[in-house]
Backbone as CSV, one residue per row, in Angstrom:
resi,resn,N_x,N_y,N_z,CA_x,CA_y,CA_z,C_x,C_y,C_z
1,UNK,19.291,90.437,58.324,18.882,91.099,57.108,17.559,91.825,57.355
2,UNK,17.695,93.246,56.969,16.559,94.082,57.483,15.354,94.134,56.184
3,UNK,14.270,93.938,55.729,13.209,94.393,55.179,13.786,95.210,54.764
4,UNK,13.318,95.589,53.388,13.530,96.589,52.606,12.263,98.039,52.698
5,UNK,12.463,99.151,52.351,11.039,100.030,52.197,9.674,99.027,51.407
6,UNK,8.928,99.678,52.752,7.274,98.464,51.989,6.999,99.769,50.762
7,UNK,6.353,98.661,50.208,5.606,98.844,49.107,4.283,98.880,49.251
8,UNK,3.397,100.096,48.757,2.373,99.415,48.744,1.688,99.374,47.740
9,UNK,0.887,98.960,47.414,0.143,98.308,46.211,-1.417,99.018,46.280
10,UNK,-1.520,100.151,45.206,-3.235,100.849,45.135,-4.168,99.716,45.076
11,UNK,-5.523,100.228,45.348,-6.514,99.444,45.520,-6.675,99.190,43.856
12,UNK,-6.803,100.681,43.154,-7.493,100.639,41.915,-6.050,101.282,41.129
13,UNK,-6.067,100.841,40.002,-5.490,101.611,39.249,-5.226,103.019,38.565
14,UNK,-4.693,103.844,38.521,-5.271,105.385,38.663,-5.207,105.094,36.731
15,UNK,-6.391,105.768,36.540,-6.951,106.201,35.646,-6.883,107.765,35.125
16,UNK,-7.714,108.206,33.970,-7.895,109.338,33.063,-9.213,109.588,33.817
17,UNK,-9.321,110.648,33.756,-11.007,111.184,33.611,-11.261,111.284,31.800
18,UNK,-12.481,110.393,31.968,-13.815,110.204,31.030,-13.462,111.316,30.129
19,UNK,-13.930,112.554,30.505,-14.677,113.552,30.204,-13.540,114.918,29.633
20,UNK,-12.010,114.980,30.785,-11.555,116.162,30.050,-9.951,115.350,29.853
21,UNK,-9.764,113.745,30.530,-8.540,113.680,30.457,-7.575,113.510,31.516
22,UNK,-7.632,114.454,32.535,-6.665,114.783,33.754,-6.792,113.746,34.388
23,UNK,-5.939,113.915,35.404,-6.002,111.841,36.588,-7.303,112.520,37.610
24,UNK,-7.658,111.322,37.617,-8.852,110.988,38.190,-8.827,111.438,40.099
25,UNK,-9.874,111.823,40.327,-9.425,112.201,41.345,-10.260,111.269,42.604
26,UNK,-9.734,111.251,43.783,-10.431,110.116,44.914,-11.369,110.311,45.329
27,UNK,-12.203,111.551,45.299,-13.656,112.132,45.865,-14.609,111.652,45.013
28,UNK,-14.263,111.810,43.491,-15.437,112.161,42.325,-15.284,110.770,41.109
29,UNK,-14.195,109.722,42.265,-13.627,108.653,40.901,-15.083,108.387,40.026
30,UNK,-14.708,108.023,38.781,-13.179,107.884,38.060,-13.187,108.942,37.334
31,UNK,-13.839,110.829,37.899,-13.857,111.766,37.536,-12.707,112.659,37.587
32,UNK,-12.023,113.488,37.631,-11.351,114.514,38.073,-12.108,115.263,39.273
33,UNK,-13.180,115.885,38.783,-13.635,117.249,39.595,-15.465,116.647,38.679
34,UNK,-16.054,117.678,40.449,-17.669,117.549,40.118,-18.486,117.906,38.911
35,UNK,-17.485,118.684,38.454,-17.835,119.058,37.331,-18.172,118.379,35.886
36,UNK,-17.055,117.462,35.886,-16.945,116.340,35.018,-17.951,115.454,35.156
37,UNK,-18.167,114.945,36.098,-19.186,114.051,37.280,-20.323,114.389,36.695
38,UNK,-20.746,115.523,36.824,-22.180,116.396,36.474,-22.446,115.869,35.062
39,UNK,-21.558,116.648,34.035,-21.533,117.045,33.047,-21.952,115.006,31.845
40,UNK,-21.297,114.482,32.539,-21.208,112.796,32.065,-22.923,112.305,32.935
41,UNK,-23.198,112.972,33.989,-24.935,112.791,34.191,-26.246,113.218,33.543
42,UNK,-25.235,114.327,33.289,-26.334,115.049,31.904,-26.533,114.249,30.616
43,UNK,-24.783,113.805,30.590,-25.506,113.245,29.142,-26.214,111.810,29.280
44,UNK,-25.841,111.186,30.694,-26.832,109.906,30.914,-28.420,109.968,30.373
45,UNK,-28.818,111.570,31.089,-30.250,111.784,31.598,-30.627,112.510,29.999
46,UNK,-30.121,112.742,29.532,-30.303,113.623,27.890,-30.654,112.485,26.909
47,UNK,-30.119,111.291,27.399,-30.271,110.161,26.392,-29.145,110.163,25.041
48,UNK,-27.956,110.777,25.250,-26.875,110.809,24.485,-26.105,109.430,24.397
49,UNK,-26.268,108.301,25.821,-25.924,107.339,25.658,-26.088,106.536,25.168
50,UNK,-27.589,106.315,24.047,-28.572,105.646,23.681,-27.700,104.063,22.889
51,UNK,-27.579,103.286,22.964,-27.286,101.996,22.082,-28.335,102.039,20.878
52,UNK,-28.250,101.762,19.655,-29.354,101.678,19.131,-29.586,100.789,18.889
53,UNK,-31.314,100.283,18.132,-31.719,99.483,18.292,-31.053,98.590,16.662
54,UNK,-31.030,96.929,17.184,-30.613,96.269,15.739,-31.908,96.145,14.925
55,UNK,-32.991,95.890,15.847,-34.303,95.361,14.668,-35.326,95.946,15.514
56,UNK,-36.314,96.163,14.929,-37.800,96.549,14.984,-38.400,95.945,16.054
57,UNK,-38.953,96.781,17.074,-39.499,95.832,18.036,-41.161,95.814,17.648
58,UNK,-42.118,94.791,18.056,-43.323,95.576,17.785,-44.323,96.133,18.682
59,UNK,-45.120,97.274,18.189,-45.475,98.299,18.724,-46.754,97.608,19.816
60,UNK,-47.005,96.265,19.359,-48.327,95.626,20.122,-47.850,94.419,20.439
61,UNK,-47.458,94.033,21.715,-47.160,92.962,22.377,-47.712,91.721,22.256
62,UNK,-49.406,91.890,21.658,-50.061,91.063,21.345,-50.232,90.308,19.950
63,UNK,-50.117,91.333,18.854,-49.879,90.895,17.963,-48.981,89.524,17.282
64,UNK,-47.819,89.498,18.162,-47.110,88.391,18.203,-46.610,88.533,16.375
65,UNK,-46.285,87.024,16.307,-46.021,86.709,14.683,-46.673,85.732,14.061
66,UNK,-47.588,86.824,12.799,-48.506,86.672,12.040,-48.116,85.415,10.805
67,UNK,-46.561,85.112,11.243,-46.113,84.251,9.780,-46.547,82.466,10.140
């Protein structure tokens, strides 16, 4: 009994690109094209990613709490 055709099994799962959609490509993962790549660094460095804040931090480290 002979082995059948191998199989092989991807490392990663192929994915979407982020940014426009299309499959992701192996140079720029988990981008499509440099472009996309770029464009998702900009908005890192723009501060578009921002989490916001839940509560008030305070402005003087020292101050501590007055209660």
């Amino acid at each position: 009994m002979s082995p059948g055709p191998a199989t092989v099994t991807p490392l990663r799962p192929k994915r979407r690109c982020p940014e426009c959609g299309r499959a992701a490509g192996r140079e720029n993962y988990p981008f499509c094209s440099a472009r996309c790549k770029t464009v998702d660094l900009h908005r890192w460095l723009s501060g578009s990613y921002v989490i916001p804040a839940t509560e008030e931090v305070p402005s003087d480290p020292q101050a501590g709490d007055a209660d």
